[in-house]
Predicted model as a PDB file, atoms N, CA, C, CB and O in Angstrom, pLDDT in the B-factor column:
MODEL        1                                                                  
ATOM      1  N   UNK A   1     -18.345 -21.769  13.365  1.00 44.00           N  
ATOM      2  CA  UNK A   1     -17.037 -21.375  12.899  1.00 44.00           C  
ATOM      3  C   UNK A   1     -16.613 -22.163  11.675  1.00 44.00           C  
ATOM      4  CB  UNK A   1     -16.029 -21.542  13.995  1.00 44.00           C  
ATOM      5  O   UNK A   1     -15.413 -22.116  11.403  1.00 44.00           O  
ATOM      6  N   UNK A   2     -17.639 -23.086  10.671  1.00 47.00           N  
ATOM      7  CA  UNK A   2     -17.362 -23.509   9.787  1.00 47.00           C  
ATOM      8  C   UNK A   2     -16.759 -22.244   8.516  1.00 47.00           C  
ATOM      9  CB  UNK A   2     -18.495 -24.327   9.621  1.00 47.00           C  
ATOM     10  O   UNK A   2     -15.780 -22.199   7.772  1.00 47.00           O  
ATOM     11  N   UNK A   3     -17.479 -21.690   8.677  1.00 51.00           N  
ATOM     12  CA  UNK A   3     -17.543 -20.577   7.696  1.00 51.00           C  
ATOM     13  C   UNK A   3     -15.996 -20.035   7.437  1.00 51.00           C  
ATOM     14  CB  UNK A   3     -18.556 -19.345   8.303  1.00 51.00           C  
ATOM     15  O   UNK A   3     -15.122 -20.218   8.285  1.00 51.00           O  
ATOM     16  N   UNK A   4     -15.744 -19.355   6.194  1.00 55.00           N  
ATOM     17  CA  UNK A   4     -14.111 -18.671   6.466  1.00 55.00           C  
ATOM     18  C   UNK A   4     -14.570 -17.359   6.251  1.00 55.00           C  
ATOM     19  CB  UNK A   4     -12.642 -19.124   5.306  1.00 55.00           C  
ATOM     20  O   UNK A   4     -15.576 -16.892   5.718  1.00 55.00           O  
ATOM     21  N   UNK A   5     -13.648 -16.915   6.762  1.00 56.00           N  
ATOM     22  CA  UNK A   5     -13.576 -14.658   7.067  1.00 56.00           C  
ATOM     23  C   UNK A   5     -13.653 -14.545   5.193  1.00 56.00           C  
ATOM     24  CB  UNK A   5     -11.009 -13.503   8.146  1.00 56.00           C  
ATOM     25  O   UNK A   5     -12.512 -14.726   4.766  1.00 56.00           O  
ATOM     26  N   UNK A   6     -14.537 -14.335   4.180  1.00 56.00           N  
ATOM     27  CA  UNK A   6     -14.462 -14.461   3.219  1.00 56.00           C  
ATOM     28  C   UNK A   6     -14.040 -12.814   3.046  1.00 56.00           C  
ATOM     29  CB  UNK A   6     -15.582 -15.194   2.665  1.00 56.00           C  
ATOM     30  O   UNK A   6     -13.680 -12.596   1.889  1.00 56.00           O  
ATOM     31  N   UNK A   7     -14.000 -11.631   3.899  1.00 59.00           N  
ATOM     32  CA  UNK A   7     -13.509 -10.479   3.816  1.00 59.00           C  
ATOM     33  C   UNK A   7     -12.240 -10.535   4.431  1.00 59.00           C  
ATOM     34  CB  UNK A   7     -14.327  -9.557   4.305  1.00 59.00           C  
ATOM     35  O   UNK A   7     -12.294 -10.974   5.580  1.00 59.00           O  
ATOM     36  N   UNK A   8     -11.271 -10.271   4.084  1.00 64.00           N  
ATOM     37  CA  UNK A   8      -9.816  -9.750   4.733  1.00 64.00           C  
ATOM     38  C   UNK A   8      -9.700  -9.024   4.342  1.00 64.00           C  
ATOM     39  CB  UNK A   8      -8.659 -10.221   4.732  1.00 64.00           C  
ATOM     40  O   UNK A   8     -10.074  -8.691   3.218  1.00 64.00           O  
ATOM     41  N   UNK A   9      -8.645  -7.976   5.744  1.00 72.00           N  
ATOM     42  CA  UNK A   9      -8.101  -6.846   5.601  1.00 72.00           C  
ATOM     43  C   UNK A   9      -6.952  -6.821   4.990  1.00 72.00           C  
ATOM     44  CB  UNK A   9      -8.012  -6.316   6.599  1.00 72.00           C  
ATOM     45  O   UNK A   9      -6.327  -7.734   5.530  1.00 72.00           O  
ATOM     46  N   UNK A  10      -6.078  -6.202   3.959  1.00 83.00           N  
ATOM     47  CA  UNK A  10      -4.936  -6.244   3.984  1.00 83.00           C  
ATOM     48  C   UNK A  10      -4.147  -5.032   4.015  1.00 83.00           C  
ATOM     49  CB  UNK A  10      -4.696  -6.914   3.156  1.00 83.00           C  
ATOM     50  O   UNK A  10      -3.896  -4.274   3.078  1.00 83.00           O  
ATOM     51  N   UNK A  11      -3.693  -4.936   5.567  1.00 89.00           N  
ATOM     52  CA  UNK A  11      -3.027  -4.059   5.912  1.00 89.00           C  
ATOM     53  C   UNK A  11      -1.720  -3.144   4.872  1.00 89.00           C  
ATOM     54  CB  UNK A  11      -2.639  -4.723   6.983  1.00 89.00           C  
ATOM     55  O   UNK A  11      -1.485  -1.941   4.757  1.00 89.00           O  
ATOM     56  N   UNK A  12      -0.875  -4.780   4.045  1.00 88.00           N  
ATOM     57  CA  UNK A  12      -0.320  -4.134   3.325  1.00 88.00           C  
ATOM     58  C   UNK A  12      -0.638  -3.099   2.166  1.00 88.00           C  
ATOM     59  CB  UNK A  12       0.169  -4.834   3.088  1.00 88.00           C  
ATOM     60  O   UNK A  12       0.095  -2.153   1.878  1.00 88.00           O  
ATOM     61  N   UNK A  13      -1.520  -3.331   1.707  1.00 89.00           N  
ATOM     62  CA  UNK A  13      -2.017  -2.636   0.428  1.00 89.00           C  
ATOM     63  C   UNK A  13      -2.588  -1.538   0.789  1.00 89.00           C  
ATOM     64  CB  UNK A  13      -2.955  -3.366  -0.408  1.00 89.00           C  
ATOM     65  O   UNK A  13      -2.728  -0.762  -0.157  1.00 89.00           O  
ATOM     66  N   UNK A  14      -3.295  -0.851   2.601  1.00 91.00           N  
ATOM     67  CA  UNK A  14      -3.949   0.272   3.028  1.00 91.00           C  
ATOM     68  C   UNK A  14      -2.606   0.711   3.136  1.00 91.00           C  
ATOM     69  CB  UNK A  14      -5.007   0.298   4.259  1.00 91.00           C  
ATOM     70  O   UNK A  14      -2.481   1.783   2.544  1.00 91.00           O  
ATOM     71  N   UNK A  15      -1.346   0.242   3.752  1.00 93.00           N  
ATOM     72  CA  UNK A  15      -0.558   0.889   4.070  1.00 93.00           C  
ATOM     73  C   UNK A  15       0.076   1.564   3.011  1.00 93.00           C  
ATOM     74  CB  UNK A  15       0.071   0.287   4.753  1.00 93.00           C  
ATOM     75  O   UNK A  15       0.159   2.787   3.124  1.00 93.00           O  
ATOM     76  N   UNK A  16       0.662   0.891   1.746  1.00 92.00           N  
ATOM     77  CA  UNK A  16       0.696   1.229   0.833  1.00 92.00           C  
ATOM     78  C   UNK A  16       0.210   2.520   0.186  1.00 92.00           C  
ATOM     79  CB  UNK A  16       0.419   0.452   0.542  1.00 92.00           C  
ATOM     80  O   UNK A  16       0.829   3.526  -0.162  1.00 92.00           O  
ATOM     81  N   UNK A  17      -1.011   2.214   0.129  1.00 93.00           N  
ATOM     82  CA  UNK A  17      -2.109   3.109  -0.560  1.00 93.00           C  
ATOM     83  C   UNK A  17      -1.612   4.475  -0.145  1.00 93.00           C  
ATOM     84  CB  UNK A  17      -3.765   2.813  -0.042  1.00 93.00           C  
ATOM     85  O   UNK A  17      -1.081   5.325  -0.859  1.00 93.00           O  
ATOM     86  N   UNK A  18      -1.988   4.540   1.632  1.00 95.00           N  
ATOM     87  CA  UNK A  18      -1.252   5.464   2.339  1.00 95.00           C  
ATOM     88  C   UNK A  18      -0.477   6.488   2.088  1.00 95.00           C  
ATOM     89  CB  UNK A  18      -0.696   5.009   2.856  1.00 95.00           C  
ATOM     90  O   UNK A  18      -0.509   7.716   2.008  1.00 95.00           O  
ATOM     91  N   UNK A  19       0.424   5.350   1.961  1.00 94.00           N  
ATOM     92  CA  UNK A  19       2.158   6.079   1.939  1.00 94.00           C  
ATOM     93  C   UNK A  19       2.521   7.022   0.303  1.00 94.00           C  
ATOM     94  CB  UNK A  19       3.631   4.335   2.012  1.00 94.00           C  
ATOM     95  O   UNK A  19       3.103   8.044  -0.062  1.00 94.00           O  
ATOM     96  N   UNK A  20       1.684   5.805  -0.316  1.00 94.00           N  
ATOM     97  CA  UNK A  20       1.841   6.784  -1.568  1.00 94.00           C  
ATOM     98  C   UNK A  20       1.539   7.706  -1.856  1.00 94.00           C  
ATOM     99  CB  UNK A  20       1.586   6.595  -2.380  1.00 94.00           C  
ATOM    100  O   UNK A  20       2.114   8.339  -2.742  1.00 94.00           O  
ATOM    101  N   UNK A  21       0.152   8.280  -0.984  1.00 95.00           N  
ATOM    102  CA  UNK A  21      -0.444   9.677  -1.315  1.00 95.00           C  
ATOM    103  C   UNK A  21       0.224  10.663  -0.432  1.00 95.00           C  
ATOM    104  CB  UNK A  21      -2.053   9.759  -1.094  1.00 95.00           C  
ATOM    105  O   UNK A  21       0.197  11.881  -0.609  1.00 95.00           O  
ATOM    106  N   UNK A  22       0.871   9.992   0.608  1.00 94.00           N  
ATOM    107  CA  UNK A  22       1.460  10.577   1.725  1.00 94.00           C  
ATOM    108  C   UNK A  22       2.839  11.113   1.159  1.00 94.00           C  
ATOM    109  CB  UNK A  22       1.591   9.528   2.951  1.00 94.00           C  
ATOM    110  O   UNK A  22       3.335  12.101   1.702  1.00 94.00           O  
ATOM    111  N   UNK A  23       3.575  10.417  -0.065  1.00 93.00           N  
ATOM    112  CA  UNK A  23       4.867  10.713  -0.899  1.00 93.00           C  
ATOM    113  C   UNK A  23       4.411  11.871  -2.133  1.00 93.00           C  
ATOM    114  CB  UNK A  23       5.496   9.106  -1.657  1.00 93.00           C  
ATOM    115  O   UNK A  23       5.074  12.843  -2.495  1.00 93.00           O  
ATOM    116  N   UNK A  24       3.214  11.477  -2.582  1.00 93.00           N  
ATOM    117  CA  UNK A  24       3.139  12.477  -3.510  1.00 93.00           C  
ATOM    118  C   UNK A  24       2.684  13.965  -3.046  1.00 93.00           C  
ATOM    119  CB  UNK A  24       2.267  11.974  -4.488  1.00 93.00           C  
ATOM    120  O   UNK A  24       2.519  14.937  -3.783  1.00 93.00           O  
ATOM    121  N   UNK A  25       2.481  13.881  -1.259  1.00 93.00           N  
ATOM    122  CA  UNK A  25       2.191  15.204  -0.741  1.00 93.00           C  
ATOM    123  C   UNK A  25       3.281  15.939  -0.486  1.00 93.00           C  
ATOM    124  CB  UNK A  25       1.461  15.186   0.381  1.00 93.00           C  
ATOM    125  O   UNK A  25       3.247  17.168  -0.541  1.00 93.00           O  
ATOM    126  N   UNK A  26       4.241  15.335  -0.215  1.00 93.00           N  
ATOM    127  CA  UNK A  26       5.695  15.477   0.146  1.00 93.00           C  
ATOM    128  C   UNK A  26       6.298  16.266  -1.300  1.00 93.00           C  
ATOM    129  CB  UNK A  26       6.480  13.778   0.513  1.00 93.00           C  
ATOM    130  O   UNK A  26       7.126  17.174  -1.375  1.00 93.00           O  
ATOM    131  N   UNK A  27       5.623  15.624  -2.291  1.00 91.00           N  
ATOM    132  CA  UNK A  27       6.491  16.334  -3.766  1.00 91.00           C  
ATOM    133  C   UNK A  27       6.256  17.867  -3.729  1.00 91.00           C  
ATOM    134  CB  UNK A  27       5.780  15.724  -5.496  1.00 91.00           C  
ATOM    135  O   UNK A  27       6.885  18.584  -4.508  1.00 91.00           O  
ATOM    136  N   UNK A  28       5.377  18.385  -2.857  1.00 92.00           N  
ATOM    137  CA  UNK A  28       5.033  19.977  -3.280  1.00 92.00           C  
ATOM    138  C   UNK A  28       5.543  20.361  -2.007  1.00 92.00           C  
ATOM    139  CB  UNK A  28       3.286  20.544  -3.660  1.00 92.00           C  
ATOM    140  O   UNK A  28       5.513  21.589  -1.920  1.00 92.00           O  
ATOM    141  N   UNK A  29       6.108  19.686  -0.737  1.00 91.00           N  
ATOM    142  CA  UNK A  29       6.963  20.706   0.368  1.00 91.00           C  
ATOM    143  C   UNK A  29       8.527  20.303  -0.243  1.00 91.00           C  
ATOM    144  CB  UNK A  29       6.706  20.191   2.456  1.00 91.00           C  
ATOM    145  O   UNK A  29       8.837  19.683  -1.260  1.00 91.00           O  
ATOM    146  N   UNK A  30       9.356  20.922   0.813  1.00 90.00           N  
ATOM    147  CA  UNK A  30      10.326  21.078   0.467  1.00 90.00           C  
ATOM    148  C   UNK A  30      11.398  19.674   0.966  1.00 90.00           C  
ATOM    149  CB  UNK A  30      10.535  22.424   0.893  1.00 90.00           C  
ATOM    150  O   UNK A  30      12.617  19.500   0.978  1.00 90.00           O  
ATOM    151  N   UNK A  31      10.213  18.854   1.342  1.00 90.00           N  
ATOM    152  CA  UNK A  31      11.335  17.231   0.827  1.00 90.00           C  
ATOM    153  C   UNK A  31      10.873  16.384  -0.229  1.00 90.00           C  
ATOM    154  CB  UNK A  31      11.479  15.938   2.096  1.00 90.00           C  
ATOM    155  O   UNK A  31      10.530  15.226   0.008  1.00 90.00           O  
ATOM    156  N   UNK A  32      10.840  16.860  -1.341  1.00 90.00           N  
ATOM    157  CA  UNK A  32      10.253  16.272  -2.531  1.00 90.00           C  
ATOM    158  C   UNK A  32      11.196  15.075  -2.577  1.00 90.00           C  
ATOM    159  CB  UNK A  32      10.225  17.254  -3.915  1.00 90.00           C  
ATOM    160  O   UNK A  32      10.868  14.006  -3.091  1.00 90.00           O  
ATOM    161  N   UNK A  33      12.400  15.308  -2.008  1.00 93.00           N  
ATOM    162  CA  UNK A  33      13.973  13.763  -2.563  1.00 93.00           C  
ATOM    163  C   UNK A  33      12.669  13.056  -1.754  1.00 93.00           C  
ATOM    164  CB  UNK A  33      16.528  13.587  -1.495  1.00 93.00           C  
ATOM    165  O   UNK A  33      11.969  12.505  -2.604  1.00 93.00           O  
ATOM    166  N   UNK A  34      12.153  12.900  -0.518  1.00 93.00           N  
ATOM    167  CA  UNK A  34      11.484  11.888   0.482  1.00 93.00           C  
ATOM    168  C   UNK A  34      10.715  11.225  -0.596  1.00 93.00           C  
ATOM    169  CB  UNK A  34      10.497  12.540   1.829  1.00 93.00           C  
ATOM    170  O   UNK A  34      10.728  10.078  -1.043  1.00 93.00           O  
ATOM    171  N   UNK A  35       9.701  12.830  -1.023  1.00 93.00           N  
ATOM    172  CA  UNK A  35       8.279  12.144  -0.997  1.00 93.00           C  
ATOM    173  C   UNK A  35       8.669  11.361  -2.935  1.00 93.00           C  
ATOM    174  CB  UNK A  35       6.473  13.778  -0.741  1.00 93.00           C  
ATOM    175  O   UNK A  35       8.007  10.595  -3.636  1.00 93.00           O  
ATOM    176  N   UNK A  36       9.671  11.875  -3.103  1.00 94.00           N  
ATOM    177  CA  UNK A  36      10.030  11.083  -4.539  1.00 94.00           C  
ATOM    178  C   UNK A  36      10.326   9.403  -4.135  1.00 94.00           C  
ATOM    179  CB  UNK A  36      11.668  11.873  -5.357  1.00 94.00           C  
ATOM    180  O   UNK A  36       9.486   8.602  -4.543  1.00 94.00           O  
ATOM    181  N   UNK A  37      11.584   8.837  -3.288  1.00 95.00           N  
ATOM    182  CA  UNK A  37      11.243   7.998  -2.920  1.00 95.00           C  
ATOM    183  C   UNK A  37      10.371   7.044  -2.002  1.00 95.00           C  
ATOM    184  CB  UNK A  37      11.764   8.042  -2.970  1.00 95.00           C  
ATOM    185  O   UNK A  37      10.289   5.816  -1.955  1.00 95.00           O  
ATOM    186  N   UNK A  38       9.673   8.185  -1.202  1.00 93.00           N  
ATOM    187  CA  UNK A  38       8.769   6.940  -0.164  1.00 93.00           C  
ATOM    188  C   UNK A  38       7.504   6.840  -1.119  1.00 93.00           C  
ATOM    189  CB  UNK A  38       8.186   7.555   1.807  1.00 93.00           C  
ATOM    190  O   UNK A  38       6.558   6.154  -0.730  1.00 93.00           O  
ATOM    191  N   UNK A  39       7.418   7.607  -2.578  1.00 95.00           N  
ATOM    192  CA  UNK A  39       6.088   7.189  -2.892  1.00 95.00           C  
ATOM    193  C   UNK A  39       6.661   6.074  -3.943  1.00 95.00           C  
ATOM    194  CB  UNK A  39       4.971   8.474  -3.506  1.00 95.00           C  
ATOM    195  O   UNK A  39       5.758   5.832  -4.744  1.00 95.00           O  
ATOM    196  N   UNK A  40       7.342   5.628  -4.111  1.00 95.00           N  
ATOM    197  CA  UNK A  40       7.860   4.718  -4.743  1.00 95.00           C  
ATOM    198  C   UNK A  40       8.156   2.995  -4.026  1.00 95.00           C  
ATOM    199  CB  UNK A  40       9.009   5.458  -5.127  1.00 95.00           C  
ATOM    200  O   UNK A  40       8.121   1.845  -4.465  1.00 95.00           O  
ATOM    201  N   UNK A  41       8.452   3.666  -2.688  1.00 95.00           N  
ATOM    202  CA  UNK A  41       8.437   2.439  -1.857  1.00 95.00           C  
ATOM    203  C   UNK A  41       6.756   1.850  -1.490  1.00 95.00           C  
ATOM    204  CB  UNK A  41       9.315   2.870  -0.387  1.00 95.00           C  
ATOM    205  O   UNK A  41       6.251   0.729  -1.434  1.00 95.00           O  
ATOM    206  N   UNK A  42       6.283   3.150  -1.301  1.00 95.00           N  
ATOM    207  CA  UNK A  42       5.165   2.855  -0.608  1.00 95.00           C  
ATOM    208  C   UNK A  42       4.326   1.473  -2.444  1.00 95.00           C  
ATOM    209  CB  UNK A  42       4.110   4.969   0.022  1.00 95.00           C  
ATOM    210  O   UNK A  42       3.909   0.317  -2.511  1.00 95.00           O  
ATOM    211  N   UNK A  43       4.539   2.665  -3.498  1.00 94.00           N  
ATOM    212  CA  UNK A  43       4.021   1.962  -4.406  1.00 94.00           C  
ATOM    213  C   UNK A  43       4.585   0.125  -4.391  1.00 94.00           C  
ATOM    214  CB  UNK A  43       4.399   2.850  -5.716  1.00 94.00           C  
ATOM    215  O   UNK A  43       3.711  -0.721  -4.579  1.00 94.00           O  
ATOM    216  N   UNK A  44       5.600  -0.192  -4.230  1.00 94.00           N  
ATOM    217  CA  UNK A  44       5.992  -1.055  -4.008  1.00 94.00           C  
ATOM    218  C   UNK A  44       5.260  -2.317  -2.978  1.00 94.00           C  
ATOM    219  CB  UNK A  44       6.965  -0.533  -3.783  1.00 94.00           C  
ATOM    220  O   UNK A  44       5.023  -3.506  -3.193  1.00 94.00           O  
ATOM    221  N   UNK A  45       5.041  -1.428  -1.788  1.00 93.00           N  
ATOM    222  CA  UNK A  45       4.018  -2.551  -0.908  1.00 93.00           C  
ATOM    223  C   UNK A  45       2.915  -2.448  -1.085  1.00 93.00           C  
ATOM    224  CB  UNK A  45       3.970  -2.574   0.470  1.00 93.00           C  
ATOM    225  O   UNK A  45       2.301  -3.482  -0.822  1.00 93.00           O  
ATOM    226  N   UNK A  46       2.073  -1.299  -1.574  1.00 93.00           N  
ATOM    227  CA  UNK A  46       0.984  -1.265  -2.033  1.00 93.00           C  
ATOM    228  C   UNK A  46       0.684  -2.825  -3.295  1.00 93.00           C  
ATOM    229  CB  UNK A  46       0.969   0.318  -2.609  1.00 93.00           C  
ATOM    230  O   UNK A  46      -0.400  -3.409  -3.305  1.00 93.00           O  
ATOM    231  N   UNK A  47       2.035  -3.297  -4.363  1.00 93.00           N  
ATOM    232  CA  UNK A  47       1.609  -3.863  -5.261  1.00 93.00           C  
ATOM    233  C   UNK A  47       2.111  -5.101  -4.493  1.00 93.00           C  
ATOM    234  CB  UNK A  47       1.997  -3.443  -6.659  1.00 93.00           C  
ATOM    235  O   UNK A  47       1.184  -5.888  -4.685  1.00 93.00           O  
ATOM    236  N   UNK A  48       3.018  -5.743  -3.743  1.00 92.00           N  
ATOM    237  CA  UNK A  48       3.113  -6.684  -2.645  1.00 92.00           C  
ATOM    238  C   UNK A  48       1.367  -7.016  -1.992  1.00 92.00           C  
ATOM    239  CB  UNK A  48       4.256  -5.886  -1.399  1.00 92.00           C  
ATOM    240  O   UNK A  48       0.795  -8.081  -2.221  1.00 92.00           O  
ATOM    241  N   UNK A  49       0.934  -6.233  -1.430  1.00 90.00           N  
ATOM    242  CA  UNK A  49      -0.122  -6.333  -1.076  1.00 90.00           C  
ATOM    243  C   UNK A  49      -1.449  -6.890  -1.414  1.00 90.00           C  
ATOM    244  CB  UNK A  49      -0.138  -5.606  -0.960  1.00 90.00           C  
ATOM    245  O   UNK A  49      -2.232  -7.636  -0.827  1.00 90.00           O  
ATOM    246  N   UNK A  50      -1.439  -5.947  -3.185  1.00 90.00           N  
ATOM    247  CA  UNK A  50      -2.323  -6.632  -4.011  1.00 90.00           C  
ATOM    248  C   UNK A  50      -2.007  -7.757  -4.266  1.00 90.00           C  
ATOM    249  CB  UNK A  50      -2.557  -6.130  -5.047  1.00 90.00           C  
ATOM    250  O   UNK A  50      -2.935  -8.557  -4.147  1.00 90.00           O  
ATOM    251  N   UNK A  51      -1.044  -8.176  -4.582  1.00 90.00           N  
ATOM    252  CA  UNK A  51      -1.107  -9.818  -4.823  1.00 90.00           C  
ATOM    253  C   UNK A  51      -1.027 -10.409  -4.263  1.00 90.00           C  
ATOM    254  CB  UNK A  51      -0.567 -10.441  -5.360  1.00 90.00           C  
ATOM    255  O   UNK A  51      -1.159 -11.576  -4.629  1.00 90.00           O  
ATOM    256  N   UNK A  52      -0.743 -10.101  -2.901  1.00 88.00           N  
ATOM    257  CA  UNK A  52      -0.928 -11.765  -2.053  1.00 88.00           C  
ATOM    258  C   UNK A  52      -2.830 -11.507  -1.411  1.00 88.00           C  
ATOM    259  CB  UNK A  52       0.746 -11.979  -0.046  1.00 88.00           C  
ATOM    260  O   UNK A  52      -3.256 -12.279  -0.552  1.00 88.00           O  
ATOM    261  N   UNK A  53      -3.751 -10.359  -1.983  1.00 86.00           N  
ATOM    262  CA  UNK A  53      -4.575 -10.184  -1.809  1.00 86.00           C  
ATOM    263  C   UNK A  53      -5.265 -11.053  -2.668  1.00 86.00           C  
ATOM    264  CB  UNK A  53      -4.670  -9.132  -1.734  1.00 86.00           C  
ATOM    265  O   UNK A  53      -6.088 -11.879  -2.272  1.00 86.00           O  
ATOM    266  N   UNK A  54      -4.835 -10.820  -4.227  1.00 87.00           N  
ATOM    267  CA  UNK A  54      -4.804 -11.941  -5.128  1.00 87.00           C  
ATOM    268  C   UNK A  54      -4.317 -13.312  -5.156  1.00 87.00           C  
ATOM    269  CB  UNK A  54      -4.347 -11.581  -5.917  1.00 87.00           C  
ATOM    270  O   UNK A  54      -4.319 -13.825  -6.275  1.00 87.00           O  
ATOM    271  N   UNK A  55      -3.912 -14.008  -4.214  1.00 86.00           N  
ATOM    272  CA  UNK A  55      -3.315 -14.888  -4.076  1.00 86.00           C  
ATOM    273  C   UNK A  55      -4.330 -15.588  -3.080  1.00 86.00           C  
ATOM    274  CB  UNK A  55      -1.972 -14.581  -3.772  1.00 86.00           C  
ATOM    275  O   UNK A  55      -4.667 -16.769  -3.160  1.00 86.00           O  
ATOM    276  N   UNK A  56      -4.767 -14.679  -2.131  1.00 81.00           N  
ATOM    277  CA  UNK A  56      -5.603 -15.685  -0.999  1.00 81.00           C  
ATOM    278  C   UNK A  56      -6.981 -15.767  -1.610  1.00 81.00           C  
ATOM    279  CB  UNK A  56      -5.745 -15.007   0.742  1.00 81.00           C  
ATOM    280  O   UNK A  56      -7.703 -16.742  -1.404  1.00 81.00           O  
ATOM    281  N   UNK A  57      -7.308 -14.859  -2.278  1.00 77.00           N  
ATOM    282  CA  UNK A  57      -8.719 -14.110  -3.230  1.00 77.00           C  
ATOM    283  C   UNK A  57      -9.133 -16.217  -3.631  1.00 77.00           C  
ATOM    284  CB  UNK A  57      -7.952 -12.446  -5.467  1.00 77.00           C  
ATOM    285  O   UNK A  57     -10.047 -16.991  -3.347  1.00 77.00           O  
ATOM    286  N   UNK A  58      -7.557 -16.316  -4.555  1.00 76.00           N  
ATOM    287  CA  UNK A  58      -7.888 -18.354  -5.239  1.00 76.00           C  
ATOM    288  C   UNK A  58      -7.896 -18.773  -4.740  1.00 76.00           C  
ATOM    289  CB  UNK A  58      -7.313 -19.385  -5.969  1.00 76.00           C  
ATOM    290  O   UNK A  58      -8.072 -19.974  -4.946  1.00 76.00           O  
TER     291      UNK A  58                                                      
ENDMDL                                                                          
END                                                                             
């Protein structure tokens, strides 16, 4: 167990990822107001994500 998990998952940035494609699917039904803002939020933790991905990465 010397070794460290040199792969991590980061949930935030899948979730992210997710949500955003999941908002821009939303733009072509008829809750585009949603998928206008949840793909905006989602973009938001998606870039939260990357950087503390970048952050543990140093």
């Amino acid at each position: 167990m010397g070794k460290e998990n040199k792969r991590q998952i980061n949930l935030g940035l899948i979730v992210g990822i997710l949500g955003f494609i999941a908002g821009i699917g939303l733009l072509f039904t008829e809750s585009w107001l949603i998928g206008i803002f949840g793909s905006i939020a989602s973009a938001g933790v998606a870039y939260k994500g990357y950087q503390v991905s970048r952050k543990l990465k140093n």
